[in-house]
C-alpha positions in Angstrom: -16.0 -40.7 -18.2 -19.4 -41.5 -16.6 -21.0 -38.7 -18.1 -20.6 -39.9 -21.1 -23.7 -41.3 -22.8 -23.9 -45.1 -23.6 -23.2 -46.9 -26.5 -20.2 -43.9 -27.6 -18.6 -45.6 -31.3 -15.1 -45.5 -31.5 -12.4 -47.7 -33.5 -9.9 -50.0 -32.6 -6.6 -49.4 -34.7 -6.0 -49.8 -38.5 -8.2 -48.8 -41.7 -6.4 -50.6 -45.0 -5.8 -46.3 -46.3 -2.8 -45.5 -47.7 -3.4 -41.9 -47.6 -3.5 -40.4 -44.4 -5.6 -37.9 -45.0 -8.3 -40.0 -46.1 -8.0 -42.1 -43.1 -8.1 -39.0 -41.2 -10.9 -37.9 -42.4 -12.9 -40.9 -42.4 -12.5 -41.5 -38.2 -13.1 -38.0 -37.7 -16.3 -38.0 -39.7 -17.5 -41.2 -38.7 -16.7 -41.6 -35.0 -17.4 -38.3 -34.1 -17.8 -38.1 -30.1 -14.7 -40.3 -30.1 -12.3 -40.1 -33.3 -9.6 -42.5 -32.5 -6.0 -42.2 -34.7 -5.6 -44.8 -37.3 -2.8 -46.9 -38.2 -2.1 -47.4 -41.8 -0.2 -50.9 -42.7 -0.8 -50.7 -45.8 1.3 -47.5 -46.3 4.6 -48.9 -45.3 6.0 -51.4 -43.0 7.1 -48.7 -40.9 3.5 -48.7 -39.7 3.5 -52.5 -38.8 2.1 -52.6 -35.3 5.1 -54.1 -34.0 7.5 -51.6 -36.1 5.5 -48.7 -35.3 6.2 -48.5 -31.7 9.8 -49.8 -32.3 11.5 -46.8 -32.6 14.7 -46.1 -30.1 13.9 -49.2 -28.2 17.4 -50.6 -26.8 18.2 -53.8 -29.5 16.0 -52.8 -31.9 17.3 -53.2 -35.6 15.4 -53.8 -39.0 17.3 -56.1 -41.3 15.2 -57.3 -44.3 12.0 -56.3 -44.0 11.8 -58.1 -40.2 12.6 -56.4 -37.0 14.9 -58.4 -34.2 15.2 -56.6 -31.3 18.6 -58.0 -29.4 19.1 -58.9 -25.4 21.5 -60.4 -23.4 25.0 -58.5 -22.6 25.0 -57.1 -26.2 22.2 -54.8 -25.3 23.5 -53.8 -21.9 25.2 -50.2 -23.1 22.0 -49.2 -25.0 20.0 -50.5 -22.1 22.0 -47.8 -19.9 21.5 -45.1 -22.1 18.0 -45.7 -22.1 17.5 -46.0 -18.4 19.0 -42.3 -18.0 16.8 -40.8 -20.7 13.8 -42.9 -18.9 14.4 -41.5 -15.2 14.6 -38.0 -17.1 10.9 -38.2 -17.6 11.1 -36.5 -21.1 8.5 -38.0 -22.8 8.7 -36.4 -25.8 11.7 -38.1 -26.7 9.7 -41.3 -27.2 7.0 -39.8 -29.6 6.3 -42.3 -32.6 8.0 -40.7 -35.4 5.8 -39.2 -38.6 7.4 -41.8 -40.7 5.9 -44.4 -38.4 2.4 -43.1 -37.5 2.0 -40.6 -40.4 -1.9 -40.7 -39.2 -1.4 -40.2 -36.2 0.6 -36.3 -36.5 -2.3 -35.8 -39.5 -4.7 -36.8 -36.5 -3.0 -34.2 -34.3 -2.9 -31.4 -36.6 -6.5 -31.8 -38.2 -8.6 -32.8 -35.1 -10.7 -30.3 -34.4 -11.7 -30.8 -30.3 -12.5 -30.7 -27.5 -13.8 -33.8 -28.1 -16.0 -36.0 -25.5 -13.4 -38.4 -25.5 -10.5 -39.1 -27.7 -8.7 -42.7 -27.9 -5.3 -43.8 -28.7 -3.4 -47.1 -28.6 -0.2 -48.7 -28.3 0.7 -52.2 -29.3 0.7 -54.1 -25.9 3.7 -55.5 -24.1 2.7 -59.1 -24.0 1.9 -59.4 -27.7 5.4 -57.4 -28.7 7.7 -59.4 -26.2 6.1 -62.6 -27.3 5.8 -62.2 -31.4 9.4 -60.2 -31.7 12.7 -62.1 -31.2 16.0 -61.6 -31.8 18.1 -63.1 -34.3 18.1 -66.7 -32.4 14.1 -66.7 -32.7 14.5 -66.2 -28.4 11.6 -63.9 -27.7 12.0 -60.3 -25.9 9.5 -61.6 -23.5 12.1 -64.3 -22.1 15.1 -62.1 -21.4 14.9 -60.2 -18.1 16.5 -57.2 -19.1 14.8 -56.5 -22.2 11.6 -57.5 -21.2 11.8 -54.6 -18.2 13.4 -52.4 -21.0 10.6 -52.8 -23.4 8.1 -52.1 -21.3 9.1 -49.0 -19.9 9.8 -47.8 -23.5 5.9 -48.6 -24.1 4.9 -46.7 -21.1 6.7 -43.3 -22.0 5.2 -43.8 -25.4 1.7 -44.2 -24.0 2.6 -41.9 -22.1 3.7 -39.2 -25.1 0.7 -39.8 -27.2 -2.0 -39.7 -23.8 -0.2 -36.1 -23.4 -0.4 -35.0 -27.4 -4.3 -36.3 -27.4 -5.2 -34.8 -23.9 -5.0 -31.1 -26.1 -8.2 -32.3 -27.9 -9.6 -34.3 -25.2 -9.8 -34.4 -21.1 -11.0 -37.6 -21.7 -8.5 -39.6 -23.2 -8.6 -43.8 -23.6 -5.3 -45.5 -24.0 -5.3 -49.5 -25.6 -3.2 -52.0 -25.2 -3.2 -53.9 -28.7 -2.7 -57.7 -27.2 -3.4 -60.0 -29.7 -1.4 -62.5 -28.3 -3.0 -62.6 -25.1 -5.2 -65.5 -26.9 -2.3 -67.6 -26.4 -1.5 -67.3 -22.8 -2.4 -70.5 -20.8 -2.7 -72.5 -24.0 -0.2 -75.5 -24.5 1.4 -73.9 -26.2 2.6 -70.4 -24.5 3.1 -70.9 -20.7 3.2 -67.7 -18.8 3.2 -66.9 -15.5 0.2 -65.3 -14.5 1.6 -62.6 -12.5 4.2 -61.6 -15.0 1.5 -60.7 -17.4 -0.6 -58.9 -14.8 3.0 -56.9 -13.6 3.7 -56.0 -17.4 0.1 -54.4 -18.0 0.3 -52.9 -14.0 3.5 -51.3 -14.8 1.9 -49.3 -17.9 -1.8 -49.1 -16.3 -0.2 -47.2 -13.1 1.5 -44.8 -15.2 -1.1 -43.4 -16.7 -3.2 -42.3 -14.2 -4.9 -39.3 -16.4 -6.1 -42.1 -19.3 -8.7 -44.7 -19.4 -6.4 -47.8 -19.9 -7.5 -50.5 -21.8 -6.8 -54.0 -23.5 -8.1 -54.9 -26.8 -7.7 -58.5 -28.0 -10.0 -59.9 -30.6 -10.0 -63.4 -29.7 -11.1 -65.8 -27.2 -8.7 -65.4 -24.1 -8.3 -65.9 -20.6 -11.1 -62.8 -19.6 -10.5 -63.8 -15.8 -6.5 -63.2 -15.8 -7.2 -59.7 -18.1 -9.8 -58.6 -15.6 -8.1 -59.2 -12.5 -5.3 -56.4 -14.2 -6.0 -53.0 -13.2 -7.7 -52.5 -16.8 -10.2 -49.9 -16.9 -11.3 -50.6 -20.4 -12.1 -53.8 -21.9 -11.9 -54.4 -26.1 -13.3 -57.4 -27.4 -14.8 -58.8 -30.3 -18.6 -59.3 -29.1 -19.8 -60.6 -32.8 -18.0 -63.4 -32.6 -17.1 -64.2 -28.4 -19.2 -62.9 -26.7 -20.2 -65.6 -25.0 -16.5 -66.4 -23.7 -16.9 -63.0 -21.5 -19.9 -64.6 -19.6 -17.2 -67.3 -18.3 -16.5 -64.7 -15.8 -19.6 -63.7 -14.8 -17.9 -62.5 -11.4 -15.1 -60.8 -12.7 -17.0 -59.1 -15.0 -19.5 -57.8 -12.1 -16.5 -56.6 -10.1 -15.0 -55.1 -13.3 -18.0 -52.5 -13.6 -18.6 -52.2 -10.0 -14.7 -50.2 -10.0 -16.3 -48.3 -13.3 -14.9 -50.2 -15.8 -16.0 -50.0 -19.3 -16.5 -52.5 -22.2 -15.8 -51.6 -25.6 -18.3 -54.2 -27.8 -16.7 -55.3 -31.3 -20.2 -55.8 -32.4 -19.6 -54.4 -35.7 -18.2 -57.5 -38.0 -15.0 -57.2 -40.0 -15.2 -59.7 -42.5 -15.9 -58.6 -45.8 -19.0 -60.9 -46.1 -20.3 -60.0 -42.3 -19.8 -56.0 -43.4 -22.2 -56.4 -46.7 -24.9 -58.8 -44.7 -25.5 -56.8 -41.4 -27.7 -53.8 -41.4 -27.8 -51.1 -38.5 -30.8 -53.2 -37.6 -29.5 -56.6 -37.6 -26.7 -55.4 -35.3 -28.9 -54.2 -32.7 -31.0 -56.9 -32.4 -27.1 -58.8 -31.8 -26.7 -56.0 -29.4 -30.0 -56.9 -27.7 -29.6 -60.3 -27.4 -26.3 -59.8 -25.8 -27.7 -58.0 -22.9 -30.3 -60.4 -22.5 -27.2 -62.9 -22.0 -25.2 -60.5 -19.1 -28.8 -60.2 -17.6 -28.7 -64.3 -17.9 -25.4 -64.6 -15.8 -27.0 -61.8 -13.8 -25.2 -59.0 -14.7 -27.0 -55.8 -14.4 -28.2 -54.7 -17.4 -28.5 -51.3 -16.7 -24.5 -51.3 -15.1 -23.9 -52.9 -18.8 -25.8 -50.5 -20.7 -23.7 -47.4 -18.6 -20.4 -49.4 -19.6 -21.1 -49.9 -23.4 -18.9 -48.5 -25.8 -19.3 -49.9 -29.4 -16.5 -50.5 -31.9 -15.8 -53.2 -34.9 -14.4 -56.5 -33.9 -10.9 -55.8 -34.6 -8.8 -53.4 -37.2 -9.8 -53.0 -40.3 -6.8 -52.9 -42.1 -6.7 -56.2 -43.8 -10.2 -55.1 -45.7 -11.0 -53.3 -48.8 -11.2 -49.3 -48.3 -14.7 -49.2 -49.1 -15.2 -52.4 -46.7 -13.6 -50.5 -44.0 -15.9 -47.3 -44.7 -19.2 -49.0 -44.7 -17.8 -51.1 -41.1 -17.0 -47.2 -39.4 -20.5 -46.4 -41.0 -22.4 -49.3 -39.5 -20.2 -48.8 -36.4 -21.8 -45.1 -35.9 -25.2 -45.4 -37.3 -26.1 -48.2 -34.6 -24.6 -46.2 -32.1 -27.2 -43.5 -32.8 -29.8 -46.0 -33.0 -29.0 -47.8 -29.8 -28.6 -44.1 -28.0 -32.0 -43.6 -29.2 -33.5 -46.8 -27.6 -31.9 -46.3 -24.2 -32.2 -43.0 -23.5 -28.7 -41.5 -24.8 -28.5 -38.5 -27.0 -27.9 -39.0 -30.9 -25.9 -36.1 -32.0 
């Protein structure tokens, strides 16, 4: 993807839309180089990002309006079963179902490419394994057996969807949704650092076509996600920025292998979205570079790796919040293009 101009927009997961071909319509008009498929929580629970990606995992049940997803020796015929259908390489039997991602088949049928780029993401296996338990509150993450299963199952379903977006697309990013990755090496979530690394590894390697990424939108351990074989870094630049530049090294050697950094400059805070101006954000922008160049990052290797996107989803926002965000998100993308050379569509 290094022909690709800098500063592409693009989005990160959710719009608040109930109808899905609203939200459709809105990514593909407003992030138009790369339209990315939205989720839509608001339209049922299916589409919770944990739910969404649930479907035919080994031990996963819904009971109340809350999804367990069992281990142990209880699992272990499922398990089984879904280590045959996995070695049988048919991806398409993990595709998200329409009820679950009722975007996302809109997204297929309606998109209109090829496309420069087209992006995708699945919820990542760090924040699943950690936030779902089963019915003891014990966390996937912590049994051996459904932590390997669960993973897997997220790699043939990043697999399916990098296979139904590469028709629109050669160019085709892939995100790991890791909110949780905040919490690892705080006092309270201990994980080793190399089964964290292993998990993102196992999915990274098997997608060799994609751009693989990880978006988290908080502060987090920058050093342990970079020294993964990410390609694609999603942060929240409006409001941490600055914790990136704690790694001034890892960031160097990050974009030295090509990688590329997707800045959440755009706000998503209902308040943020009605104060900042195409202008405003750019001058953010700017003062951002002036920081890498500060820690002695290359601007101009920065500038080649900029992506731009809002901070984080947009689902918990107002509908006509979320617009104005994908608005802002593509009218300073044409604006910085202009300033450093790229070409404004």
């Amino acid at each position: 993807m290094n022909d690709l101009p800098p500063f592409l927009a693009t989005g990160v997961g959710s719009l608040p839309h109930t109808d899905p071909d609203k939200a459709v319509r809105l990514v593909l008009s407003g992030f138009r180089e790369i339209p990315c498929w939205p989720q839509l929580p608001r339209r049922t629970f299916l589409e919770n990002m944990y739910v969404q990606v649930a479907a035919g995992l080994p031990g996963a049940n819904i009971e109340g309006g809350k999804l367990f997803v069992e281990g142990g020796e209880g699992v272990l015929p499922e398990a089984e079963a879904f280590y045959e259908r996995f070695l049988s390489e048919d991806t398409a039997s993990f595709a998200i179902p329409e009820e679950r991602a009722a975007a996302l088949h809109r997204f297929l049928e309606d998109a209109n490419g090829p496309y420069p780029a087209v992006k995708g993401q699945v919820t990542g296996p760090v924040s699943f394994g950690l936030m779902i338990t089963d019915r003891q509150k014990k966390p996937v993450f912590y049994d051996p057996v459904g932590r390997d299963v669960l993973v897997k199952h997220l790699l043939r379903v990043a697999q399916w969807q990098v296979a139904a977006l590469s028709r629109l697309s050669p160019n085709v990013i892939l995100v790991l949704d890791e909110p949780y990755l905040a919490s690892v090496g705080s006092a309270i979530l201990s994980l080793g650092k190399e089964e964290v690394i292993g998990c993102l590894n196992e999915i990274f390697d098997g997608l060799p076509g994609a751009l693989c990424g990880v978006h988290c939108c908080a502060n987090t351990d920058w050093g342990l996600v970079l020294s993964s074989r990410v390609g694609y870094l999603s942060f929240d630049a409006y409001e941490y920025a600055d914790s990136l530049l704690l790694y001034p090294e890892e960031v160097k050697a990050f974009l030295r292998r090509g990688g590329k950094l997707a800045f959440g400059i755009v706000p998503t805070s209902a308040e943020g979205i009605r104060r900042e101006t195409p202008e405003t954000l750019a001058e953010r922008m700017e003062s951002i570079l002036r920081k890498f160049e500060a820690r002695k990052i290359s601007r101009e290797d920065v500038i080649r790796a900029a992506f731009l996107t809002p901070a984080c989803g947009l689902g918990t926002l107002l509908e006509e919040e979320a617009e104005r965000a994908v608005r802002l998100a593509g009218e300073l993308s044409a604006l910085l293009r202009r300033r450093h050379g790229g070409t404004a569509r």
